[in-house]
Backbone as CSV, one residue per row, in Angstrom:
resi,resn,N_x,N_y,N_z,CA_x,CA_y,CA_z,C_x,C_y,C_z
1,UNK,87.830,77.156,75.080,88.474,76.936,76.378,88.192,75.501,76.834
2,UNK,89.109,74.551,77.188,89.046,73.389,77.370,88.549,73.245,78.792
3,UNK,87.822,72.225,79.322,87.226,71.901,80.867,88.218,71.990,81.840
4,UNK,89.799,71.488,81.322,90.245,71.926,82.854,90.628,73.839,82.792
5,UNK,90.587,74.539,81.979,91.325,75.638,81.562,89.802,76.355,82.452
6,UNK,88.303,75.958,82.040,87.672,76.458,82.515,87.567,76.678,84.328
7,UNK,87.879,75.358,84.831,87.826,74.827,85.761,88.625,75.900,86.591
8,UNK,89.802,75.895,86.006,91.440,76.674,86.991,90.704,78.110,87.066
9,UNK,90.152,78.574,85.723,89.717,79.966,85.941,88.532,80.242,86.983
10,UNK,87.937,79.201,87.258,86.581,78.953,88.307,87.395,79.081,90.000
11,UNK,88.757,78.323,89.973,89.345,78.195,90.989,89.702,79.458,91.487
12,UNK,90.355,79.725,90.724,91.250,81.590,90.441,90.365,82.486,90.977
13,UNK,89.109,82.578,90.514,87.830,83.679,90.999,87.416,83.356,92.235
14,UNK,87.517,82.236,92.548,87.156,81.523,94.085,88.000,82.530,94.956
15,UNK,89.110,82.257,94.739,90.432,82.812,95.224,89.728,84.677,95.382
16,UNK,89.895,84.933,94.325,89.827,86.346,94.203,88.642,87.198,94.883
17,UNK,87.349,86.025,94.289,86.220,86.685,95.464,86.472,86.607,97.082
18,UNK,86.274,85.890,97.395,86.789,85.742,98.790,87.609,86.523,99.388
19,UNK,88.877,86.856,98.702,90.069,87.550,99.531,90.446,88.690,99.250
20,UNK,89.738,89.567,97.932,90.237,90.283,97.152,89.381,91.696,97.416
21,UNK,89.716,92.863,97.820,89.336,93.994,97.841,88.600,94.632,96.387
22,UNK,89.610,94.307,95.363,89.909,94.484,94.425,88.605,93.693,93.260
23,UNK,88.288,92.627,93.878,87.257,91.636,93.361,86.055,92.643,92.825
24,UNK,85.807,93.586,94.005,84.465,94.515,93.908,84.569,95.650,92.262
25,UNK,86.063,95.710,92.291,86.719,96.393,90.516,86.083,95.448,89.139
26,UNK,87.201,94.198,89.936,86.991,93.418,88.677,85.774,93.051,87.744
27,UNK,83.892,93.329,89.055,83.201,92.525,88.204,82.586,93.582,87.320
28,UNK,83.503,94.567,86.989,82.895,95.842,86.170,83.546,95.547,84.599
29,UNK,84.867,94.810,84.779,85.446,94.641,83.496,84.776,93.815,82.448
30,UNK,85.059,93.738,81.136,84.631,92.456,80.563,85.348,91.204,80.694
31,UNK,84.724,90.366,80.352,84.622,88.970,80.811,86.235,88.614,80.831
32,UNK,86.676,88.383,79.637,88.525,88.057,79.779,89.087,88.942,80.593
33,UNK,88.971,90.188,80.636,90.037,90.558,81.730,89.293,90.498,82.724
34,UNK,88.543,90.200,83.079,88.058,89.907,85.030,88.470,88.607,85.303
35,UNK,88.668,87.323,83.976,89.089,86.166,84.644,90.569,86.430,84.618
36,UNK,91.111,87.415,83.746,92.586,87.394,83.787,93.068,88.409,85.500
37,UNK,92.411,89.071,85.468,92.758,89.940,86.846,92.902,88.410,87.959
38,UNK,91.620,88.281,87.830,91.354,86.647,88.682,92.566,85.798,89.404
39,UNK,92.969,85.464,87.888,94.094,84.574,87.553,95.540,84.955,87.735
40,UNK,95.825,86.460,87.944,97.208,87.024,88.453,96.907,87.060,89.708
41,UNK,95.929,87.642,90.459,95.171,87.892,91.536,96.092,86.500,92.260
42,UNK,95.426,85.199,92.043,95.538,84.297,92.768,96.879,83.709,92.751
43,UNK,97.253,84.159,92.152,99.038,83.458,91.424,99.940,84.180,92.781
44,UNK,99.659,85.617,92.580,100.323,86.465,93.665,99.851,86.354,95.491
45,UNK,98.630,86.107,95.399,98.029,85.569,96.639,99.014,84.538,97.049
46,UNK,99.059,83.521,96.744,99.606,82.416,97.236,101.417,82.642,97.644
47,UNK,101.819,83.651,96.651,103.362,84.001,96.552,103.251,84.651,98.050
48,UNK,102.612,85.402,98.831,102.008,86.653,99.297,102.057,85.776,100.929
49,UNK,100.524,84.791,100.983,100.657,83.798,101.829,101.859,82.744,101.838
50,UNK,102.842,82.466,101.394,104.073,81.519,101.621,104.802,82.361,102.619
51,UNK,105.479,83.855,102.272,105.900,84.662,102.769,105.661,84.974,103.879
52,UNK,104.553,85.119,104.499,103.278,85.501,105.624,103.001,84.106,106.863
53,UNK,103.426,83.142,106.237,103.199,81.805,106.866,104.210,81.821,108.189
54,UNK,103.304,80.671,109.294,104.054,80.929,110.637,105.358,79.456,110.009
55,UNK,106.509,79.443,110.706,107.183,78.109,110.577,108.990,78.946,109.758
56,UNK,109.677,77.909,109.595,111.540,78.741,109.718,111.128,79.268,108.039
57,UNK,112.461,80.481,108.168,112.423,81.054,107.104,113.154,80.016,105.944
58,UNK,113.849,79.475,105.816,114.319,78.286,105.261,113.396,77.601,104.571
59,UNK,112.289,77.187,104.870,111.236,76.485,104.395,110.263,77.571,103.276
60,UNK,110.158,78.630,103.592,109.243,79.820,103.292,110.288,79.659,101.738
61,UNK,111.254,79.887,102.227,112.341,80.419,100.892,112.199,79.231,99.972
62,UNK,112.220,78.245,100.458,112.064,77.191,99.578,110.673,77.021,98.712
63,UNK,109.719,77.437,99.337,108.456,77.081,98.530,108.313,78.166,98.070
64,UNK,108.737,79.558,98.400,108.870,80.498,97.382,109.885,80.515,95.629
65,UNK,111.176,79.201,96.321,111.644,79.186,95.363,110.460,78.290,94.167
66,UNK,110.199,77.211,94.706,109.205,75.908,93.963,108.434,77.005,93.080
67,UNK,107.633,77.832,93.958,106.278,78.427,93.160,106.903,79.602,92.087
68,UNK,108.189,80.196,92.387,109.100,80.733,91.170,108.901,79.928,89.774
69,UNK,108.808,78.929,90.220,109.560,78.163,89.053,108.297,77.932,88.234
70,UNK,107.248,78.239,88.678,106.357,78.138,88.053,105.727,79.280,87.032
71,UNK,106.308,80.393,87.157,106.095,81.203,86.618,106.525,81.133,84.732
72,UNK,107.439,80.195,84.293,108.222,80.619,83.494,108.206,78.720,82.777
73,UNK,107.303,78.238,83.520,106.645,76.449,82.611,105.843,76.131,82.992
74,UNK,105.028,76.034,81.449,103.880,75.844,81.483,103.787,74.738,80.524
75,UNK,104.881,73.598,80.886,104.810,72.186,80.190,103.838,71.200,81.160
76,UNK,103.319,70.006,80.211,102.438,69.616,80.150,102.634,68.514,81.960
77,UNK,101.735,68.737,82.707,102.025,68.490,84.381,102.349,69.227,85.153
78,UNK,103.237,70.505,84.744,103.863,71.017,85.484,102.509,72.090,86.579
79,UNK,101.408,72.332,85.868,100.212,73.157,86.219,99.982,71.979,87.523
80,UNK,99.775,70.747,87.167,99.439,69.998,88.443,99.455,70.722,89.323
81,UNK,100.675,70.915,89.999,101.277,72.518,91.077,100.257,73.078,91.881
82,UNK,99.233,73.327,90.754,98.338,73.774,92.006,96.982,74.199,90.558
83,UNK,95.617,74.176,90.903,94.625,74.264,90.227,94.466,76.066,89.247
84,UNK,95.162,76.791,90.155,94.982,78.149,88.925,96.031,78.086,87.800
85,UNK,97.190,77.333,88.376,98.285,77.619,87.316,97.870,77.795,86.046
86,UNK,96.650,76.442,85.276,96.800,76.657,83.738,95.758,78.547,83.317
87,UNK,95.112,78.264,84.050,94.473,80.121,83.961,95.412,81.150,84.154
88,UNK,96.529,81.092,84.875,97.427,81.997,84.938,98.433,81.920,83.912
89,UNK,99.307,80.575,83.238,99.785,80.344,82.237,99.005,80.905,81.138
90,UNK,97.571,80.783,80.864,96.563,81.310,79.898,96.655,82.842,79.876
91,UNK,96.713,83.442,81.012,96.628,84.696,80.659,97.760,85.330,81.038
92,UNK,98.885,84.654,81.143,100.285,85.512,80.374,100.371,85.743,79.293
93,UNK,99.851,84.249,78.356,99.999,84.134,76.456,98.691,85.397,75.953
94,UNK,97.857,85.279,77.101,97.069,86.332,76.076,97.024,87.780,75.959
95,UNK,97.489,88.217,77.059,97.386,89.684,77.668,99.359,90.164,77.051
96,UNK,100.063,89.120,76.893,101.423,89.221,76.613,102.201,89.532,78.072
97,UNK,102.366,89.508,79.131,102.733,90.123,80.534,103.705,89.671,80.262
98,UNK,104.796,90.380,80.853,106.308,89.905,80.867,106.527,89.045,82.421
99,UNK,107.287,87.697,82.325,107.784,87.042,83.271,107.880,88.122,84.217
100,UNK,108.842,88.456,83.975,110.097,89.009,84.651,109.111,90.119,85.743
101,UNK,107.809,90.376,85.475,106.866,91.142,86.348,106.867,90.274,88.068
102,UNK,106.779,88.814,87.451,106.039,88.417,88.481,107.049,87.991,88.942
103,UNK,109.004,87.698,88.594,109.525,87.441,89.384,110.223,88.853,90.363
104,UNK,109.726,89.945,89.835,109.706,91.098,90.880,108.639,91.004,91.941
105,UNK,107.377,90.689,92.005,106.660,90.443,93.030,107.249,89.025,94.071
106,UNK,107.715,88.082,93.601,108.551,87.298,94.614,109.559,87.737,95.393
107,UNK,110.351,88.712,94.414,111.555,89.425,94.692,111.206,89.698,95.938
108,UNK,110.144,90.892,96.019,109.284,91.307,97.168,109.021,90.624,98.032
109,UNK,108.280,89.377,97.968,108.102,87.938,99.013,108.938,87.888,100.059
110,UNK,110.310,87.572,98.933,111.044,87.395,99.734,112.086,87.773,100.476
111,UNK,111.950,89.707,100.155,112.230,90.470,101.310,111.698,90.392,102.286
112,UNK,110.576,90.202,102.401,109.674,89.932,103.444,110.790,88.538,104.828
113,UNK,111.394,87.788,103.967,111.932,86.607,104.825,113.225,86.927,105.714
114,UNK,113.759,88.174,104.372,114.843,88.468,105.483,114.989,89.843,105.824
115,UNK,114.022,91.015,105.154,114.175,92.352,106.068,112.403,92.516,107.068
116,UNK,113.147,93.084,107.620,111.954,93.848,108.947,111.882,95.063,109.163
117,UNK,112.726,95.934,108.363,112.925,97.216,109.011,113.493,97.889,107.871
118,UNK,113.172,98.916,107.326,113.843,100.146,106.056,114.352,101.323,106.654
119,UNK,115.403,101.684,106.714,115.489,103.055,107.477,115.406,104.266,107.065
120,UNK,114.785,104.096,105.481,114.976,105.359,104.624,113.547,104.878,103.903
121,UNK,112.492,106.348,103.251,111.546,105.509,102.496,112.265,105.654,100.665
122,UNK,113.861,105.633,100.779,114.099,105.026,99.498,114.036,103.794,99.597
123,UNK,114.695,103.527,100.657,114.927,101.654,101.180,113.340,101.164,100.583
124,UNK,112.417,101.972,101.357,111.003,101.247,101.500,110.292,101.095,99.718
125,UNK,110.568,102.395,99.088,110.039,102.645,97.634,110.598,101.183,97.301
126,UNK,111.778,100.689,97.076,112.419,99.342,96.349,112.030,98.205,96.619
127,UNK,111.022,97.850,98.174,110.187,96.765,98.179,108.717,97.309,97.939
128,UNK,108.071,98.303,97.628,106.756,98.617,97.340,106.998,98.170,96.121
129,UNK,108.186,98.604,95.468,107.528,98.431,93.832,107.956,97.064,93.507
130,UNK,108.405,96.373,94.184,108.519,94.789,93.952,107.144,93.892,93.948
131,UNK,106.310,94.501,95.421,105.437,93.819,95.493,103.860,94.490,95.167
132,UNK,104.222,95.385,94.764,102.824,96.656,94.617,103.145,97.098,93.086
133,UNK,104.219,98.043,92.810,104.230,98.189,91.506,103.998,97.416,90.052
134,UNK,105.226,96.662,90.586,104.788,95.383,89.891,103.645,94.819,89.573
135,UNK,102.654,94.928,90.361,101.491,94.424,89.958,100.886,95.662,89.400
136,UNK,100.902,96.672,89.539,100.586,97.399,88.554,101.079,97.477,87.320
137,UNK,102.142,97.203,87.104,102.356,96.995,85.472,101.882,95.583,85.456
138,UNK,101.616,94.799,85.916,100.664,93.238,85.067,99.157,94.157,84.792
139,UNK,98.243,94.745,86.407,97.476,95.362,85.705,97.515,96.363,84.425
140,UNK,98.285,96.972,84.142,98.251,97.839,83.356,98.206,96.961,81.735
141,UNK,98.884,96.136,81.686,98.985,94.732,80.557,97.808,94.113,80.258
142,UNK,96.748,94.266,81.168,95.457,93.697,81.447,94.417,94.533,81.036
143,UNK,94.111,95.817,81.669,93.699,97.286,81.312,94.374,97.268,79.685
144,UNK,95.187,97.272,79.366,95.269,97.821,77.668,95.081,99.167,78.002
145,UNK,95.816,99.819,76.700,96.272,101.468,76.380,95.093,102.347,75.684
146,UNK,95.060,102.999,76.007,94.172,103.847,74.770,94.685,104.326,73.482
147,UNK,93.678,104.438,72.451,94.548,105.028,71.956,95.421,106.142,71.844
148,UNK,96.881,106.642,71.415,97.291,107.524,71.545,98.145,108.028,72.588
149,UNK,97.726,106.890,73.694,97.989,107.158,75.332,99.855,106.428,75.464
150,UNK,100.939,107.403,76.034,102.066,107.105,75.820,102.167,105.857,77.251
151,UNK,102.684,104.581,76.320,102.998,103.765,77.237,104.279,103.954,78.524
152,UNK,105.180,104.622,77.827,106.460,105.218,79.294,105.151,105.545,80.073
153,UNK,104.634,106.903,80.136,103.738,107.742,81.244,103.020,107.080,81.458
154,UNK,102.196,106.242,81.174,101.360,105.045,81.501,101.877,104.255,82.628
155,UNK,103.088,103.713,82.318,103.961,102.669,83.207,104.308,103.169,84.407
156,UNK,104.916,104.569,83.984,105.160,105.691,85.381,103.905,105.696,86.103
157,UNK,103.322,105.591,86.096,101.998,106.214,86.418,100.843,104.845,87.351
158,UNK,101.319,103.811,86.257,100.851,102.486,87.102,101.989,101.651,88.004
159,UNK,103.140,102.698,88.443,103.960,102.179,89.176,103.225,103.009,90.536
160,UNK,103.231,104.414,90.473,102.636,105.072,91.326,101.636,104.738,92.013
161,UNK,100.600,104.102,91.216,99.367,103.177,91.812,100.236,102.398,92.675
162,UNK,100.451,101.642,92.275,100.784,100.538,93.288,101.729,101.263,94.484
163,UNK,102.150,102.297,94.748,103.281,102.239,95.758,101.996,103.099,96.921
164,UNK,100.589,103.273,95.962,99.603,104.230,96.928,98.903,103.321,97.145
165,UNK,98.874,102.162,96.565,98.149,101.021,97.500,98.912,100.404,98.337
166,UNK,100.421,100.391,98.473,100.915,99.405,99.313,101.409,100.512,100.293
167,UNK,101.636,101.653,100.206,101.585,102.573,101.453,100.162,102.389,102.402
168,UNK,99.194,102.522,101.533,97.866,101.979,102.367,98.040,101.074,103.217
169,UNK,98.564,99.694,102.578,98.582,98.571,103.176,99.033,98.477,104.500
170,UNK,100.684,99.523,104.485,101.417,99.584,105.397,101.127,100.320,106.574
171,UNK,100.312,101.497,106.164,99.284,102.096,106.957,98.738,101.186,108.218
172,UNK,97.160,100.343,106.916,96.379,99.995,107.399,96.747,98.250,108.761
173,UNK,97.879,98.338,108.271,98.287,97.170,109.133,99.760,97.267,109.729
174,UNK,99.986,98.180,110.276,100.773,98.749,111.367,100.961,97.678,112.868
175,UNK,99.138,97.350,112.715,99.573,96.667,114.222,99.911,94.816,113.889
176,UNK,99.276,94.270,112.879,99.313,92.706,112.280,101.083,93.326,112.081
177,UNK,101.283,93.773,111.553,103.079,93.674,110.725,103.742,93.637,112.001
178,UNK,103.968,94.301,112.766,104.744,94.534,114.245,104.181,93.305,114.857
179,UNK,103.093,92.731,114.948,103.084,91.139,115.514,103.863,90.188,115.185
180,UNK,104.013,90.690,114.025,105.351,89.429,113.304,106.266,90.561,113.113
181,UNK,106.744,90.937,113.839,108.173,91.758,113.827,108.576,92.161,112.744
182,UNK,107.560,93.237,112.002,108.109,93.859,111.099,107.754,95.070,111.392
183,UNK,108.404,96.327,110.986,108.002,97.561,110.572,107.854,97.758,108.989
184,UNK,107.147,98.512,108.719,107.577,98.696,107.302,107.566,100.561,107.251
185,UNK,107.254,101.294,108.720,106.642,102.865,108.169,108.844,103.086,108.481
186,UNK,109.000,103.739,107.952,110.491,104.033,107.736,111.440,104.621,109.310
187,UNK,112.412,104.015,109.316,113.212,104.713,110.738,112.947,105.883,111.039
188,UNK,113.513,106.466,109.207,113.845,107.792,109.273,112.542,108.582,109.961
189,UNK,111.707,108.214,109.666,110.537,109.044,109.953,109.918,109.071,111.510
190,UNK,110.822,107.716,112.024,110.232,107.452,113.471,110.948,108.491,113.975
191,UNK,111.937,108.469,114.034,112.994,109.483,114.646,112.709,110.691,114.537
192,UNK,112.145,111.516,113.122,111.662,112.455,112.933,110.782,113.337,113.838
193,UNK,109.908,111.863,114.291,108.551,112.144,115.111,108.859,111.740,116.777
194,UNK,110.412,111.375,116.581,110.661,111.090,118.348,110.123,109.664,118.588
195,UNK,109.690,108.910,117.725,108.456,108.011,118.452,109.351,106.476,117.990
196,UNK,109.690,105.755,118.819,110.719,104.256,119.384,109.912,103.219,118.269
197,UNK,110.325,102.321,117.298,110.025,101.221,116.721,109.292,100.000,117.602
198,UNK,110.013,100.089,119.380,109.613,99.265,120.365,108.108,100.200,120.670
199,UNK,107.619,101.352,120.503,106.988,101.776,120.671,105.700,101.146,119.941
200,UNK,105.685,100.829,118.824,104.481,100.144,117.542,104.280,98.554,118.194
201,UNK,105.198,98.235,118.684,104.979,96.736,119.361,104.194,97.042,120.228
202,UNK,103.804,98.056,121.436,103.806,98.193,122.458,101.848,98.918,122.283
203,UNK,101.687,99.662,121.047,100.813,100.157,120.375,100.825,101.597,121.104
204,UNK,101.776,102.234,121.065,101.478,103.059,121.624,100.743,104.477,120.828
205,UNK,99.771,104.972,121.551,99.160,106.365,120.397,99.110,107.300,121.206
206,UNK,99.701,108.549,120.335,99.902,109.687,121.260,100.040,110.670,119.968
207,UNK,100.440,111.938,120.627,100.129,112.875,119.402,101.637,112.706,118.262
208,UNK,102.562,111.941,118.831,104.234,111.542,118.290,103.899,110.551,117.490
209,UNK,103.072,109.837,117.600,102.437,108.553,116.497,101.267,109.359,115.613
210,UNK,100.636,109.994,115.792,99.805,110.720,114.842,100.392,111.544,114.182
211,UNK,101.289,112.084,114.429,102.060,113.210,113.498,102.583,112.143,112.432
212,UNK,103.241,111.067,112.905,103.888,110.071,111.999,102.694,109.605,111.435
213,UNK,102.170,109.158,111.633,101.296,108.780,110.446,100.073,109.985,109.876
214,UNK,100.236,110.909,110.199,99.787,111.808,109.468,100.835,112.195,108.265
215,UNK,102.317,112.388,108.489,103.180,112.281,107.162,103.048,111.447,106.461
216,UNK,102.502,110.055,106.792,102.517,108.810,105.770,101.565,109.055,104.614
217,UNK,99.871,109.565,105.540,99.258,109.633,105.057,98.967,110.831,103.624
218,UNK,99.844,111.767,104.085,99.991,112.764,103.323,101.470,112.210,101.870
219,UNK,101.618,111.663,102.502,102.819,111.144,101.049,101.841,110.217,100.013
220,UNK,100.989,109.470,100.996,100.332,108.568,100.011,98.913,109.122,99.534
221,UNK,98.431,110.350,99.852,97.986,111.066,99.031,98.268,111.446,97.844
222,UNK,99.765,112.275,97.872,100.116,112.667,96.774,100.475,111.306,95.714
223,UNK,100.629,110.114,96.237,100.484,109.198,95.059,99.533,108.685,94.275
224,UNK,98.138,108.908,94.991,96.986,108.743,95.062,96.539,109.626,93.244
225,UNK,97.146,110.807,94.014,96.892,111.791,93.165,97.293,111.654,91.415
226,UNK,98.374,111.008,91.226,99.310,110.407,90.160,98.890,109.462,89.728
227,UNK,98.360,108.731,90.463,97.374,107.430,89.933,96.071,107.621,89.525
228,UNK,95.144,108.756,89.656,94.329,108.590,89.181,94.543,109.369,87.933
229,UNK,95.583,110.181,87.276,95.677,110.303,86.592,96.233,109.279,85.157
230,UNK,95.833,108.142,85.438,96.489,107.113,84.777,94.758,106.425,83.550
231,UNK,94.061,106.805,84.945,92.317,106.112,84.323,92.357,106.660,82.664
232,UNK,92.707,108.183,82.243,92.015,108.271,81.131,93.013,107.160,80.223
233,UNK,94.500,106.981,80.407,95.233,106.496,79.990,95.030,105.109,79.311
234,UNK,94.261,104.097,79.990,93.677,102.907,79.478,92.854,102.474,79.182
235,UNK,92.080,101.808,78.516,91.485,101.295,77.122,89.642,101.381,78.198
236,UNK,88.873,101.999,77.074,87.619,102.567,78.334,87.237,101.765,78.591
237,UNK,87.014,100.130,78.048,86.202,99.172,79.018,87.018,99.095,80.326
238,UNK,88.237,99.956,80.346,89.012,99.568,81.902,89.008,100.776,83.024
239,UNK,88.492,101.476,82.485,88.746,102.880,83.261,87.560,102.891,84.414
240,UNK,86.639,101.986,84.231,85.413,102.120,85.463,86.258,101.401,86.688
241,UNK,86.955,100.386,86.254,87.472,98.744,87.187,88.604,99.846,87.962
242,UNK,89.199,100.675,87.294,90.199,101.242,87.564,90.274,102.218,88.177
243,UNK,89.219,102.940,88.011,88.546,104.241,89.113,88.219,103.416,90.304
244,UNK,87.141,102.333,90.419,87.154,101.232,91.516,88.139,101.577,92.285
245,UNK,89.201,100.574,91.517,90.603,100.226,92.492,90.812,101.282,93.813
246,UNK,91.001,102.721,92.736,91.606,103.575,93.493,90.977,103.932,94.566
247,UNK,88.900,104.528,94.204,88.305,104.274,95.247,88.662,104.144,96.581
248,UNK,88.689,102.428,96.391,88.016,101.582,97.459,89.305,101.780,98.449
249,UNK,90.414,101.706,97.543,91.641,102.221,98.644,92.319,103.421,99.239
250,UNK,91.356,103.956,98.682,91.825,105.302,99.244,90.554,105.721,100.171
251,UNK,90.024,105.314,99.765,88.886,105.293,100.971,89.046,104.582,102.329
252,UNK,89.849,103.776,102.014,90.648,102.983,103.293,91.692,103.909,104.316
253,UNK,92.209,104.914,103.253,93.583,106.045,103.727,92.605,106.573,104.259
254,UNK,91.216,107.411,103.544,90.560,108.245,104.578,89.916,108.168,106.013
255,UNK,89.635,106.629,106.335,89.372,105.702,107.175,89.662,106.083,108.026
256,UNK,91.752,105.554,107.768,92.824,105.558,108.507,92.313,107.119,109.540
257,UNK,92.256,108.288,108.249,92.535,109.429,109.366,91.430,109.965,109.857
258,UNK,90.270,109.449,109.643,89.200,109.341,110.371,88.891,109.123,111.450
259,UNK,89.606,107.611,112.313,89.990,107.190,112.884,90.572,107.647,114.331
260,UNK,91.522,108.817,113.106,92.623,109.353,113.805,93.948,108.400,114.153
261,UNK,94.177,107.780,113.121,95.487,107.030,113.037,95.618,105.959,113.967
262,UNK,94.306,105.716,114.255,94.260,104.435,115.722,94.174,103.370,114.624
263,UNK,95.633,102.496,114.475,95.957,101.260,113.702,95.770,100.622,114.777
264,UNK,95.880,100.728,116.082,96.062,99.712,117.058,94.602,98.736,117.348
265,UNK,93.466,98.961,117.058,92.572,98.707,117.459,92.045,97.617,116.654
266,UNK,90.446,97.627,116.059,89.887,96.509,115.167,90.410,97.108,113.749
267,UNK,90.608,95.962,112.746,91.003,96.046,111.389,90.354,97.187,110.902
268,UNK,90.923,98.419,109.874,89.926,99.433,109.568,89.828,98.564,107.986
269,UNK,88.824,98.638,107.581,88.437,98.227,106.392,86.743,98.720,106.076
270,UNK,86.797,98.899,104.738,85.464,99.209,104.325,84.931,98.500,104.432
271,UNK,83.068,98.418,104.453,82.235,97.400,104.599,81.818,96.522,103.336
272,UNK,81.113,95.643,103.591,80.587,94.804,102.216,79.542,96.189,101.254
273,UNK,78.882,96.636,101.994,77.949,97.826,101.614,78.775,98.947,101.264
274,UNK,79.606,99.283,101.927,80.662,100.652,101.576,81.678,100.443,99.518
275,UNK,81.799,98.792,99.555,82.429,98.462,98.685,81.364,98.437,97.512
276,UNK,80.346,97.678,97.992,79.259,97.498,96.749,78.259,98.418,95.649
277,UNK,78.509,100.121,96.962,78.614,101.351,96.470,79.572,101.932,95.465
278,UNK,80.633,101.547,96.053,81.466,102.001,94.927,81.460,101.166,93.327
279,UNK,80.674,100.082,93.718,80.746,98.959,92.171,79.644,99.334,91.799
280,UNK,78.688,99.949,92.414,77.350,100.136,91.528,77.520,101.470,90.559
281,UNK,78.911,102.434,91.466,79.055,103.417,90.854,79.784,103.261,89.523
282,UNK,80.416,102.216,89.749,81.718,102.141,88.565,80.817,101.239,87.129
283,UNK,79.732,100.476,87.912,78.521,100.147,86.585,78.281,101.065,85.854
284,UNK,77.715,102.248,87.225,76.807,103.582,86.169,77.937,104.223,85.084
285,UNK,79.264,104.174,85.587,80.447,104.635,84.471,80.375,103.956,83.456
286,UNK,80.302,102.437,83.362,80.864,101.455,82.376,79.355,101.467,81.430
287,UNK,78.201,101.914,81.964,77.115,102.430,81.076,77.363,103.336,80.694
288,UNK,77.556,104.401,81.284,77.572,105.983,80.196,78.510,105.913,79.560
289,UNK,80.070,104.833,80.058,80.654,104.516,78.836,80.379,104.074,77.504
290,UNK,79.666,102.526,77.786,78.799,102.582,76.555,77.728,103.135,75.577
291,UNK,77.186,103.990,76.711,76.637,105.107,75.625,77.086,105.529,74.797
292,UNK,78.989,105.946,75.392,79.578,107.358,74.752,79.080,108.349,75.629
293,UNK,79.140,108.525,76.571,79.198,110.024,77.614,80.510,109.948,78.402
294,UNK,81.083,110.977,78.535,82.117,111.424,79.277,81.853,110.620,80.571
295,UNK,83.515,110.186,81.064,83.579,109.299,82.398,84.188,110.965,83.446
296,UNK,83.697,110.862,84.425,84.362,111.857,85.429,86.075,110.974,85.632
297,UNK,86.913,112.525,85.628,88.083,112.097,86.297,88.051,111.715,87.668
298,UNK,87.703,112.110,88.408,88.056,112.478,89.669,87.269,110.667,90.448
């Protein structure tokens, strides 16, 4: 690995520790795929923050287009761009990831610029898996197969992940999304529950907002459920990082209804200690893995 190749991957983890939920997974993997998680990690971060940025949508679209373009050259300057690029160029060639993954997570971006509102959660499924699924099939490219393990049901399966982490998301930030005038929990469902879209601006909680997000929460259970059936599926140095994942975010859903569906208040998120539990647990896996002892499903 050459000094700047090392360097970008140093940058990439910067990135990833700091901002990344997910970071607390990664340091269970071995060494190449924790800098490769790293290195998609930060690629999509930045796609993620352009989108998210205050200033006209015009401008957003544009530097979403620039950082597109980066996905697909990796000629000699073009990394200039920004310090992770050559680590992320590195671990497309090695892991094999298809382009075309990460120009579905922009895809996603840049719904973000021009919708605010889904009125159906089919509408909503078609930007989860742009910006959530999608990254589950790069993870899944990263993770590696087991043997024997059918890649279709695999793929199905790491699409599901992602639409139970980005239901989380949508969950867990109900009141940040409606600050910037978005909804993302579905019309259909407001209406269902009686409860006004002007209503989430307004924060309102009552038992018409808890019922609604008690359906959310119960849909993204059952995805929850589909995804963890994916762990035995990939290659065992990945199945500890990958039990992690699900963890730490679904522990976030249980939060939520812990709570009692009060999005309106301080950020719900697990603690530094709540997270570091779950990584000490996913060690003791990635040991009895190496023993050779059975990993728990659940």
């Amino acid at each position: 690995m050459t000094p700047e190749l090392t360097e970008s991957y140093r940058s990439a983890e910067a990135i990833a520790r700091s901002r990344s939920n997910f970071y607390y997974s990664f340091i269970v993997l071995p060494a190449e795929k924790r800098l490769a998680f790293c290195a998609v990690y930060a690629f999509m971060r930045h796609g993620d923050d352009i989108s998210d940025e205050e200033g006209g949508t015009g401008d957003r679209r544009e530097r979403l287009r620039q950082w597109r373009l980066q996905i697909d050259t990796a000629a000699p300057g073009r990394d200039s761009a920004s310090p992770i690029l050559p680590a992320f160029h590195d671990t497309l060639r090695r892991f094999s990831i298809p382009a075309q993954y990460f120009h579905w997570i922009l895809d996603g971006a840049e719904m973000d610029l021009e919708i605010s509102r889904y009125d159906s959660f089919e509408e909503l499924y078609r930007y989860c898996f742009r910006v959530a699924s999608a990254v589950g099939l790069v993870c899944l490219r990263i993770f590696g197969l087991s043997g024997g393990a059918s890649g279709e049901r695999a793929e199905k399966l790491a699409e599901q992940c992602g639409i139970a982490f980005q239901l989380t998301n949508i969950l867990r930030d109900v009141k940040e999304d409606a600050e910037r005038g978005r909804i993302y929990l579905p019309l259909e469902d407001l209406r269902r529950f009686g409860y006004a879209p002007e209503e989430i601006a307004a924060g309102v909680l009552d038992d018409r907002f808890r019922a609604l997000m008690r359906h959310q929460t119960e849909r993204a259970r059952e995805y929850y459920r589909q995804a963890r059936e994916l762990i035995p599926l990939v290659e065992a140095s990945s199945r500890p990082a990958l039990w992690a994942m699900i963890e730490i975010y679904e522990r976030i859903l249980e939060r939520i209804t812990e709570r009692r569906f009060d999005v309106f208040g301080d950020r719900i998120r697990l603690s530094a200690r709540e997270k570091g539990t779950v990584a000490l647990k996913a060690v003791a896996m990635r040991a009895a893995n190496r023993a050779g002892l059975a990993l728990p499903r659940g």
